[in-house]
C-alpha positions in Angstrom: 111.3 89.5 121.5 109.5 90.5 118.5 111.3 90.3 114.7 109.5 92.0 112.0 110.7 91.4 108.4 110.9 94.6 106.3 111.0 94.8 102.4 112.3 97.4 100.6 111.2 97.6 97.1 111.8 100.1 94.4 113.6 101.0 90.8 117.0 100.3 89.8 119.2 102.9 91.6 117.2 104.9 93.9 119.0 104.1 97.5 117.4 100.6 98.5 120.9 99.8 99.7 122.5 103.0 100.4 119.4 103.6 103.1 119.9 99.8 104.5 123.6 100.7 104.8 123.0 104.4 106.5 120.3 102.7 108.9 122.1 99.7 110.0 126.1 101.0 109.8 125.8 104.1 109.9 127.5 104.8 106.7 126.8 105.9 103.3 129.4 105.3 100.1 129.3 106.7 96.7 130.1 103.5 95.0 127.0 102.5 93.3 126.5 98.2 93.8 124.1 96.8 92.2 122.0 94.4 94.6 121.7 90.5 92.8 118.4 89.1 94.2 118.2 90.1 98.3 120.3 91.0 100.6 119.7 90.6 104.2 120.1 93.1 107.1 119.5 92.8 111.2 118.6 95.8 113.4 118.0 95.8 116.6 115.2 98.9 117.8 113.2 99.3 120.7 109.4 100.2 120.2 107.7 101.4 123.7 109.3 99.4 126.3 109.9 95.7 123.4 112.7 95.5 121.9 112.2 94.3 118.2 114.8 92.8 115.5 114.0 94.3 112.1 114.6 91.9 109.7 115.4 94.0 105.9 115.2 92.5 102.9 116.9 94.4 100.6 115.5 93.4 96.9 117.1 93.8 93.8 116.0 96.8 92.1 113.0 96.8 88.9 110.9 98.0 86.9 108.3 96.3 87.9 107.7 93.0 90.5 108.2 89.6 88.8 106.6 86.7 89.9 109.0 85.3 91.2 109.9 88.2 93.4 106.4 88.3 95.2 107.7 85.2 97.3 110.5 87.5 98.7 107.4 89.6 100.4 106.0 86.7 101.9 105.9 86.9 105.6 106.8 90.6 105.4 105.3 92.6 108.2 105.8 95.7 106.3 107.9 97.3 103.5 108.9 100.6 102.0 109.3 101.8 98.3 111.7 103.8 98.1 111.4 106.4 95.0 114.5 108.9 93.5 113.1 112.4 93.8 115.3 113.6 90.6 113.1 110.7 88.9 109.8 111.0 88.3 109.4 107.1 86.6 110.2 105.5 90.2 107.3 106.9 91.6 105.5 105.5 88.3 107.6 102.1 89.2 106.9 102.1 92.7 102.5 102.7 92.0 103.2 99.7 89.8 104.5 97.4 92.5 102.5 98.8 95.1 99.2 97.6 92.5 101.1 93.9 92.6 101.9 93.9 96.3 98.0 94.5 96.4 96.5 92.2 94.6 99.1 89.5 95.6 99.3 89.5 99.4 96.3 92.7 100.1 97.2 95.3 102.4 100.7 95.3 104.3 101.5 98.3 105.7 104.0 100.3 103.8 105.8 103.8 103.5 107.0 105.8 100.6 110.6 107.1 101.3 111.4 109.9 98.4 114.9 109.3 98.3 117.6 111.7 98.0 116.1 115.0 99.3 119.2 116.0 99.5 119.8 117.0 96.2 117.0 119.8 96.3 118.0 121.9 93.4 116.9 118.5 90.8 113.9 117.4 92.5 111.8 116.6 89.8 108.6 115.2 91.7 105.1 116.6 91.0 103.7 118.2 94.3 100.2 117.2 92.8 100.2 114.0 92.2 102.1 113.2 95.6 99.2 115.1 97.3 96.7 112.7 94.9 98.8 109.5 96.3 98.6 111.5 99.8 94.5 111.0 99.8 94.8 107.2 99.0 96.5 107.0 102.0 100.5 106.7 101.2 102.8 108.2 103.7 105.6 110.4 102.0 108.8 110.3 104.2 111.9 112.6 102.2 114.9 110.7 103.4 119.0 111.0 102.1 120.6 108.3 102.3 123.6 110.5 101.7 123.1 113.1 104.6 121.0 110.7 107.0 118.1 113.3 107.2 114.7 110.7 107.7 116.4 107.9 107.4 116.1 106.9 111.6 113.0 108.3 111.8 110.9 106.4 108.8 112.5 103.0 110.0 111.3 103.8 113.3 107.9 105.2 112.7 107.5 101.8 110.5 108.7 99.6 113.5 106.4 101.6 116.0 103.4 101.0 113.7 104.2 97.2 113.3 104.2 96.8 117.0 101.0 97.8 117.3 
């Protein structure tokens, strides 16, 4: 059996956990927890006809990667950045970290989740410069952690594309 271990990475408060939680249990709380350093998930998926354990590593939310952070994306297969679509800095945040992740470890394959698509009437997220971020090749999922919408799907298209 294949494991795969996934980062997500991201500002302070844009659904890191909340999109852990709706993925693995199905669930999705209010309650805002802040997460202290990583928290670790399991889920089980099946790509093709292999079944895979994801491995999530739920980081601590920032403004920007530490140092000391980078060593949580060691041996990561892949990861996500997860950006608040009522809040245009996390997408700044989350160019920032993608530049470290880059220069640290090179190219890991990755998605952008823009978080919280549910709340469509504050969406705040210039259509140009996602389509600029769109031509260096980042893959836009919308997800809600709240509703569920994207959420199965951009875990599993990530999973499909690590088992290649």
């Amino acid at each position: 059996m294949l494991q795969k271990k996934i980062c997500l990475l991201g500002a302070f408060g844009v659904g890191k956990t909340s999109l852990v939680r709706r993925y693995v249990d199905t669930i999705f709380s209010d309650t805002y927890l802040t997460t202290v350093g990583v928290k670790i998930d399991k889920k089980m998926v099946t790509v093709g006809a292999e079944e895979m354990a994801l491995i999530l590593w739920d980081i601590a939310g920032e403004d920007e990667v530490a140092a000391v952070r980078v060593t949580y994306l060691r041996g990561a297969a892949g990861y996500l950045l997860v950006v608040d679509g009522t809040r245009p800095e996390t997408l700044d945040t989350a160019e920032s970290i993608q530049r470290r992740i880059v220069a640290e470890l090179g190219q890991v394959p990755f998605f952008v989740l823009l978080n919280k698509s549910d709340l469509v009437e504050d969406w705040a997220l210039p259509p140009a410069r996602i389509e600029a971020l769109e031509a260096d090749g980042w893959i836009f999922h919308r997800t809600s952690a709240k509703t569920g919408t994207g959420v199965e799907e951009s875990f599993q298209e990530l999973a499909a594309r690590l088992a290649r």
